[in-house]
GUTOR-841203 format. One record per residue: x, y, z of N, C-alpha, C, O in turn. Coordinates in steps of 0.1 Angstrom, whole numbers, plus 5000, padded with zeros to 4 digits. Example, Ala and Ser with C-alpha at 12.3 -4.5 7.8 and 13.67 -1.06 7.14 Angstrom:
// GUTOR-841203
513249435078512349555078513249675078514249675085
512849785071513749895071512950005079513450115080
// end
This chain:
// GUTOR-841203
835274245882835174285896836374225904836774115900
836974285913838174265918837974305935837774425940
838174185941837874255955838774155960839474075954
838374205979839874105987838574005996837874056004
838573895993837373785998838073806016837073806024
838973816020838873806031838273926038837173926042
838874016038837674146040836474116037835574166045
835974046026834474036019833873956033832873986040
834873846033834073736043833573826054832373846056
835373896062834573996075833574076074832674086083
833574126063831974186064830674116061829774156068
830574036053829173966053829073896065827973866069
830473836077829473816090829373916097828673896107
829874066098829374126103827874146102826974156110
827874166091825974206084825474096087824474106094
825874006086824773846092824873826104824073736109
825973916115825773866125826473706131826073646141
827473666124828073586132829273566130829773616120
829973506136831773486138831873436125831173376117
833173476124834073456113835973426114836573516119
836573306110837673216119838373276109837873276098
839873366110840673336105841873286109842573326119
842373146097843173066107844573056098844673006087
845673126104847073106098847973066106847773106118
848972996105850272996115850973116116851973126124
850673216108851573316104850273416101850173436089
849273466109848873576106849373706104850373756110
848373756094848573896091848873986102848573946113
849574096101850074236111848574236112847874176121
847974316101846474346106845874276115845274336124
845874146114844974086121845274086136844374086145
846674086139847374036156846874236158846574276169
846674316147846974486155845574476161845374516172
844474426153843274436155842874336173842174366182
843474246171843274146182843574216193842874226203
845374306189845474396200844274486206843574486216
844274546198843374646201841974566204841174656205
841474476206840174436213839274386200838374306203
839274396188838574406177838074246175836974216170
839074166178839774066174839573946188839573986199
839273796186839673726195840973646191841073606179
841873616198842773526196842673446200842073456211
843173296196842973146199844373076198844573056186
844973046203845973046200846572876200846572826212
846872786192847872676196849272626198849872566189
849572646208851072706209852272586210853472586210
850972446211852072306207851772246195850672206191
853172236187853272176174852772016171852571966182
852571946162851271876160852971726163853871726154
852971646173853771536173854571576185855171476190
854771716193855371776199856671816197857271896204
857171776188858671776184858971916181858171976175
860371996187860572156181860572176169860572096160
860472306167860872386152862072356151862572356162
862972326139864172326132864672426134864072536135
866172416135866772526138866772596120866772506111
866672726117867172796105868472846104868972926111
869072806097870672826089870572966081869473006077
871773036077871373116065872773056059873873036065
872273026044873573006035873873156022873173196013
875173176027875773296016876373206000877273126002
875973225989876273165978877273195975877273315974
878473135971879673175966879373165955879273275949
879173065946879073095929877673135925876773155934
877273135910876873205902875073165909874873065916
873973305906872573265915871773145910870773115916
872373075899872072975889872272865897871372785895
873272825906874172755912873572715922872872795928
873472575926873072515943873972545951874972485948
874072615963875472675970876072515975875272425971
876972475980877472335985876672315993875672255991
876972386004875872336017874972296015874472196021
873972375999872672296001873072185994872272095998
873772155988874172025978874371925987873971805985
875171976000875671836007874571836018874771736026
873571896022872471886031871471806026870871716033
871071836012870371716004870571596007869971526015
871971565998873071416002872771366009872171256006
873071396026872971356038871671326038871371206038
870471456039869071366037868871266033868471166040
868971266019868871076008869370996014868670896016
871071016021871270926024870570826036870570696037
869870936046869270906055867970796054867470716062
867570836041866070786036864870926043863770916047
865771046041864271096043864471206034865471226027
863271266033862671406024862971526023862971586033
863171566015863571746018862171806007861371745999
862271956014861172056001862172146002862872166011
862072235989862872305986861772395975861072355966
861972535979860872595972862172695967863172735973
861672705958861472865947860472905941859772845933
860473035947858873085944859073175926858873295923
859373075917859673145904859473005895860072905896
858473025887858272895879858872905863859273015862
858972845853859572815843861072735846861572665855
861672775832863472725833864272805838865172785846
863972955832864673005836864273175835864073225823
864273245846863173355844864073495835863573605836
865273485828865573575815866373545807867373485811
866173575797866773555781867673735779867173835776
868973705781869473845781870873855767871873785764
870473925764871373975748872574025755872474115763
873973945754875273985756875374125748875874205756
875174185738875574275735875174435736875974525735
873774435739872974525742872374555753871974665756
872374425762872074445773870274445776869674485786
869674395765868274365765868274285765868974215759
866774205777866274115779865174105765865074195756
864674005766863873975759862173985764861573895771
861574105757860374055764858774035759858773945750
858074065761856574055757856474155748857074255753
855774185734855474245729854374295737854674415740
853274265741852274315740851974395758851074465763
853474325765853774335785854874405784855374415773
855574465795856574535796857374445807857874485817
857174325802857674265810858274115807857674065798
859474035813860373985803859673835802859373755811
859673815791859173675792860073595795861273635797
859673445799860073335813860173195800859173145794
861373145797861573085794861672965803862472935812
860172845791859372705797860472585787860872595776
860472505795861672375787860372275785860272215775
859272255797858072175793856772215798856672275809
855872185793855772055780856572105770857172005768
857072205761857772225753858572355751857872445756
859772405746860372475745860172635740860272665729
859872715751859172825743858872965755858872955767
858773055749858873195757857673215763856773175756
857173255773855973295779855573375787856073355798
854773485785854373565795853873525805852873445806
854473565813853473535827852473605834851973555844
851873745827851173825828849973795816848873775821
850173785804848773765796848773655792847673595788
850073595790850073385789850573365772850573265764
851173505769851173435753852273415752853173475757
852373295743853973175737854573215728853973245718
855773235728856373235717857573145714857873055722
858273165703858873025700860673075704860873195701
861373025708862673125715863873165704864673075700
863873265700864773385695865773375695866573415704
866273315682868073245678868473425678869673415677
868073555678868873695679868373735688867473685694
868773845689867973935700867074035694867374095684
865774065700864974155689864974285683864574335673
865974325698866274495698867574545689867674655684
868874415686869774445677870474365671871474375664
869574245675869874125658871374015666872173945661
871074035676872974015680872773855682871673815682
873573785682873473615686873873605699873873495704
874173685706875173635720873373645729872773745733
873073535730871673515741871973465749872273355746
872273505765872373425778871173415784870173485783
871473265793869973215800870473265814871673235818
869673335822870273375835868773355842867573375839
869573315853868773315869868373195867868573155855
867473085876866872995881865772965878865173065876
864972835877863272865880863272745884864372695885
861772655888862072555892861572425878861172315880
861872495868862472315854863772335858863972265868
864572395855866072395864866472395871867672395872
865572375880865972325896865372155896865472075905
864972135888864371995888865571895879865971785881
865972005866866871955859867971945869868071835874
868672005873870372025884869971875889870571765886
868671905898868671845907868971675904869671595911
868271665895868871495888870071485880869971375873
870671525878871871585877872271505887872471385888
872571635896873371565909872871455916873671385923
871471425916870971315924869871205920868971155926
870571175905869771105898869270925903869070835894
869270905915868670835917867370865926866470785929
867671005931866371035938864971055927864771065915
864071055937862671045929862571205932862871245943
862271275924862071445923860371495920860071475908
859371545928858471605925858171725923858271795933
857771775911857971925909856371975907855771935897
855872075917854872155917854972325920855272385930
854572365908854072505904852672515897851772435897
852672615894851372665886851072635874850072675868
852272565869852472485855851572345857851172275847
851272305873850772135872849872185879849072085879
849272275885848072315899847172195898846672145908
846872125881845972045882846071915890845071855895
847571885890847871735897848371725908848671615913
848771905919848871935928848471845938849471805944
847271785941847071755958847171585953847271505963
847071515942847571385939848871385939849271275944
849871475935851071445935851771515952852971515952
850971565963851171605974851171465983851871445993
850071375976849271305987850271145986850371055994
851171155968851971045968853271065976853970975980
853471175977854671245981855071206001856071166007
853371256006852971216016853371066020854171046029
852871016016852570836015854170766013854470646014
855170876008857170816003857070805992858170805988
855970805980856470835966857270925962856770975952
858470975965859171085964860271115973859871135984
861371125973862071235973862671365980862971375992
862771445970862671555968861771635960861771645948
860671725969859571795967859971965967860072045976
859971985954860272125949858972175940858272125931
859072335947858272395938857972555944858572595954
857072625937856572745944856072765954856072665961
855672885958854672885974854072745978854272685988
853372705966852372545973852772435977852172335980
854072465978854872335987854972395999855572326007
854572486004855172536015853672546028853572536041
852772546020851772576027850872476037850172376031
850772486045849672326051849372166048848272116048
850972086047850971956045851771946056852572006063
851071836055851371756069852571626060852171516057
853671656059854971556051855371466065855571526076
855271326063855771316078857371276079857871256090
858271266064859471196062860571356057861671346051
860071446059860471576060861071596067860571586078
862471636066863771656079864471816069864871906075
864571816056865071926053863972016043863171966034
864072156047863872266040864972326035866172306038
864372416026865472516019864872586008864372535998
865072696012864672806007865672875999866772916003
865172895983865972965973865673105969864573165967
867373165966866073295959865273345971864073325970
865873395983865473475988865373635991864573715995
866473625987866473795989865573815971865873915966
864773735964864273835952862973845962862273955962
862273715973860573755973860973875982859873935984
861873945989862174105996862374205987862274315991
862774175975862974275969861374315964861174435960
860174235963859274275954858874415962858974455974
858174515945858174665951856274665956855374735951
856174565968854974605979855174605992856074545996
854374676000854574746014854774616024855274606035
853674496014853474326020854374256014853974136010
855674286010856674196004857774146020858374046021
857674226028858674106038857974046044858073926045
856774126048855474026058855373916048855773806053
855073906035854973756026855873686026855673566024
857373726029858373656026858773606040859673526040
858273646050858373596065857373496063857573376065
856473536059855273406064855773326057856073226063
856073336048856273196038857773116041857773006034
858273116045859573106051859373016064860072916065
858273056076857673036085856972906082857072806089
856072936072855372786067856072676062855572556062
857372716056858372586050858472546068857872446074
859172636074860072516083859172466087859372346084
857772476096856372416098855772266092854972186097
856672276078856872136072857872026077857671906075
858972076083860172046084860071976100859772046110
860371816101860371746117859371766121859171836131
857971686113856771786123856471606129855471596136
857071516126857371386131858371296135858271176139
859471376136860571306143862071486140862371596136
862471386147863171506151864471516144864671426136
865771636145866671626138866571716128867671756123
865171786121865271856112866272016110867172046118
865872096095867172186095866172246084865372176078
866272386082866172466077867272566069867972626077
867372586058868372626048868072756042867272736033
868172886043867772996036869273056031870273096037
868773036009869973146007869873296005869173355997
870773336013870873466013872473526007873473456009
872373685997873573755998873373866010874073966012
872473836016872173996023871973906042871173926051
872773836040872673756059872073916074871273906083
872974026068872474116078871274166076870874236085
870574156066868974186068868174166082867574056083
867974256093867474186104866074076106865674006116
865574086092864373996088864873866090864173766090
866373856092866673676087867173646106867273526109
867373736115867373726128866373676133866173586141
865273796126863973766135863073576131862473506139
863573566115863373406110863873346121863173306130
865273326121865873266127865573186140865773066142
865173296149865073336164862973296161862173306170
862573266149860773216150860173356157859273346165
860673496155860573586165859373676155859673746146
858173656159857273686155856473826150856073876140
856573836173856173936174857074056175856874176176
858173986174859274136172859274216156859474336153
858774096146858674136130857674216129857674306121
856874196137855174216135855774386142856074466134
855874406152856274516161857274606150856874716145
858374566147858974656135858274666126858474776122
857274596117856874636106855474756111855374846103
854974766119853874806121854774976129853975066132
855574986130856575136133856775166118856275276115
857175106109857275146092856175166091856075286093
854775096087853575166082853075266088852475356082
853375256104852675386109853475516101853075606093
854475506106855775636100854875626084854075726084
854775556072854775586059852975596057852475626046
852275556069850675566063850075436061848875456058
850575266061849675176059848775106065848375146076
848274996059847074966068848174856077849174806074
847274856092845974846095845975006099844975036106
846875106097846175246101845575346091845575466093
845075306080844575346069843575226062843375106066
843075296053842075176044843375216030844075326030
843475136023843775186005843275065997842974955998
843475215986842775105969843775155963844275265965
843975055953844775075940843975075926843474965921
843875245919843575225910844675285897845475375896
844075155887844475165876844075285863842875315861
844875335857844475445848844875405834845875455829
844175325827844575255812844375335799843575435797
845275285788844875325774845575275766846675225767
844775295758844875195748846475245735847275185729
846275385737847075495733848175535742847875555754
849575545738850775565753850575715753850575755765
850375795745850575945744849375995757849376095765
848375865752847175935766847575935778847276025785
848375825783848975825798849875895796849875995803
851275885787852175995787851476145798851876175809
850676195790849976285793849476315806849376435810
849176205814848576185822849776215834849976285844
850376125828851776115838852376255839852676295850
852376345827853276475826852676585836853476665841
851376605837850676705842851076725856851876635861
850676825864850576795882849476725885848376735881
850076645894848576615903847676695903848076815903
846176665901845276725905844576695915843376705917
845376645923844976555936845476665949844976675960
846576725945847376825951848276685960848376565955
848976735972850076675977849776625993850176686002
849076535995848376486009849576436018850576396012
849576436031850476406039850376256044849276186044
851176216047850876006043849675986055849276046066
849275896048848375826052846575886048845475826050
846775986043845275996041845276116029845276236031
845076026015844976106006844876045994844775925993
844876125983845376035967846576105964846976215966
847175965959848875965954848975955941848075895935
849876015933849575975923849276075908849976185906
848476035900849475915893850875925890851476035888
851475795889852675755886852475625879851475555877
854175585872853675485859853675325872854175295883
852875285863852275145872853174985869853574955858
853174905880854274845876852974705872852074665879
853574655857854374685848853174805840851874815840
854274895834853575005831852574995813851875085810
852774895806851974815798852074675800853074605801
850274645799849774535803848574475792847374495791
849374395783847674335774847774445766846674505767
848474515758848974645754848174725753847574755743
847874775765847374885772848074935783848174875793
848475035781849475135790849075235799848475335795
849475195811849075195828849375295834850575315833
848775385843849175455851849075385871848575275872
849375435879848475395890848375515897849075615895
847175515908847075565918846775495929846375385929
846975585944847075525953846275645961846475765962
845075545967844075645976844275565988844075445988
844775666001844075596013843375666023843175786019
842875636033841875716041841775656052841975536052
841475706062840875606071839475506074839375416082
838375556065837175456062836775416049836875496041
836475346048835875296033835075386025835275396013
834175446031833375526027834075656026833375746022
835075666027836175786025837075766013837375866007
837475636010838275605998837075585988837375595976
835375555991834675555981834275725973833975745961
834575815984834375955981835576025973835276105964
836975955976838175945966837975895952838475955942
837375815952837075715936836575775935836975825925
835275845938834375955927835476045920835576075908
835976085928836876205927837576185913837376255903
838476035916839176005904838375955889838875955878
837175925892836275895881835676005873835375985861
835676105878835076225874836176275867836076265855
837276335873838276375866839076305854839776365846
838576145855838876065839837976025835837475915836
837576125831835776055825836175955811837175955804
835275905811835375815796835575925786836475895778
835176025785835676115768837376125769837976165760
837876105781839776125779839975985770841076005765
839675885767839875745765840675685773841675625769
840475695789840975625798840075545805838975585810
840575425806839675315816840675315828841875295832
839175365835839675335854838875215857837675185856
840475145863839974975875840475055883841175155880
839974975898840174985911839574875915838674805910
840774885930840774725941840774805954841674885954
839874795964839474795976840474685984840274565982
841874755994842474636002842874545992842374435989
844074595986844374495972845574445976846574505979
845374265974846574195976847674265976848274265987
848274325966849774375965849474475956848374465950
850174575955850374695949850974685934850674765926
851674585932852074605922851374525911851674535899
// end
């Protein structure tokens, strides 16, 4: 079973009858459209916890390779240490290094069983991994697809941002949290807290709700990939989270700075960062979903259309819609191949139903259940209000 708990929550206090708090520094569009509209109460705290301002946001353009610490962030670091205070530095990408790519053919290397490239891990030990079904493999002196030796390690993760980083600043104390350590997460937050540390790098969970009090630099890597992800909630995620770094940054003394790298500086997403301009993002994004159909002016679900056989979705994929061709915002889409389009080697279709009530996208899922019944050998999942699309 697969559902979205925060919707779950709003509805079980509706049916029970009592309030229900959602609390972000960076709320959802949904939630401020609903507030607008009356649905919603807003509470607002509009002074930061010590009083001190938000950090100004920088954007830095990388001259060398995306592998590379651009200078600026190299000598913004520096200065920090030298100062005796802290920086976090997130990349939202875990392992060494997220592809293994064949000079000669131009194939990555990837998951037999995913369509998708496995993420080469340096620890605990040296080895290929999916990040979708978790299986290890041991790393590939050829390439699989044409035997070739020429293997490049390309792009970043954060074991290679931990490795650089002592490297260049090997007397700093470096703490590294991803989804590789979740277990030692809030012990190694709370030494970090306290000056055991550094430099605090890692995924999203550095970014979220600590209160660091020796925190003067942020910096943000690898930004323009969390915009490129293909969901309708990929800038709204990559605003908020952006939002919640600098929130770390001088929340006890003043002086702080915020670092985002970008190749794409004119994206107006990095104006509105910049400028902390909220409701101007919120305002543009909610003119796109209206124009394309999303929520909050629609309900949607994402269902999945599986098999175990490619020729069955082949198939699936080849036909017309029998859905016919709905005008946005209120209809079934679909199918088309699902990203990633084999998963757990089982090969995926998707669809996309929206509607304006629940009980209207539940009248859609009949629709689609019926017409894949179990004798095609396809298994239908579906998500009601699903995190991300892809």
């Amino acid at each position: 079973l697969s559902f979205n708990a925060r919707n779950l929550a709003i509805k079980r206090a509706q049916d029970a009858d009592i309030p229900v708090v959602l609390g972000s520094a960076t709320p959802l569009t949904d939630s401020l459209y609903h507030a607008a509209a009356g649905r919603y109460h807003t509470l607002r705290l509009p002074r930061r916890i010590g009083g001190f301002p938000l950090p100004p946001i920088d954007l830095v353009v990388p001259s060398g390779s995306p592998s590379e610490l651009p200078v600026e962030v190299r000598q913004g670091i520096g200065k920090t240490l030298s100062r005796g205070e802290q920086a976090v530095i997130l990349l939202n990408r875990r392992g060494y290094v997220p592809t293994l790519l064949c000079r000669d053919c131009h194939s990555p290397v990837t998951c037999p069983a995913c369509a998708v490239r496995l993420v080469l891990h340096k620890v605990p030990e040296r080895r290929m991994i999916c990040h979708f079904c978790a299986a290890s493999f041991a790393v590939p002196s050829r390439c699989p697809v044409c035997l070739g030796r020429n293997l490049d390690l390309r792009g970043i993760a954060t074991q290679k941002l931990e490795e650089e980083l002592r490297s260049l600043f090997p007397e700093a104390r470096i703490v590294r949290l991803d989804q590789d350590q979740k277990e030692e997460s809030w012990e190694k937050i709370g030494k970090f807290r306290e000056g055991e540390g550094d430099l605090l790098i890692g995924t999203q969970v550095v970014a979220k709700g600590h209160d660091l009090p020796g925190v003067t630099l942020g910096v943000v890597l690898e930004a323009d990939g969390m915009l490129a992800f293909p969901d309708y909630r990929a800038s709204e995620r990559a605003f908020g989270l952006w939002i919640q770094l600098a929130g770390r940054v001088g929340r006890h003394r003043s002086g702080g700075e915020v670092m985002i790298v970008t190749r794409e500086p004119e994206n107006p997403i990095f104006g509105w960062v910049r400028n902390y301009d909220m409701e101007s993002f919120q305002a543009n994004l909610l003119e796109e979903r209206k124009l394309l159909g999303y929520p909050p002016y629609c309900r949607i679900a994402s269902v999945i259309l599986s098999s175990a056989t490619e020729e069955v979705i082949r198939e699936v994929l080849a036909e017309p819609s029998p859905f016919g061709s709905p005008p946005p915002g209120n209809g079934i889409y679909g199918p088309i191949p699902a990203l990633p389009p084999r998963l757990k080697n089982r090969f995926r279709a998707q669809i996309l139903i929206k509607a304006p009530t629940v009980r209207e996208i539940h009248d859609r899922l009949s629709l689609i259940r019926h017409h894949y019944r179990p004798g095609k050998k396809i298994q239908v999942e579906w998500q009601i209000d699903p995190f991300d699309l892809a």
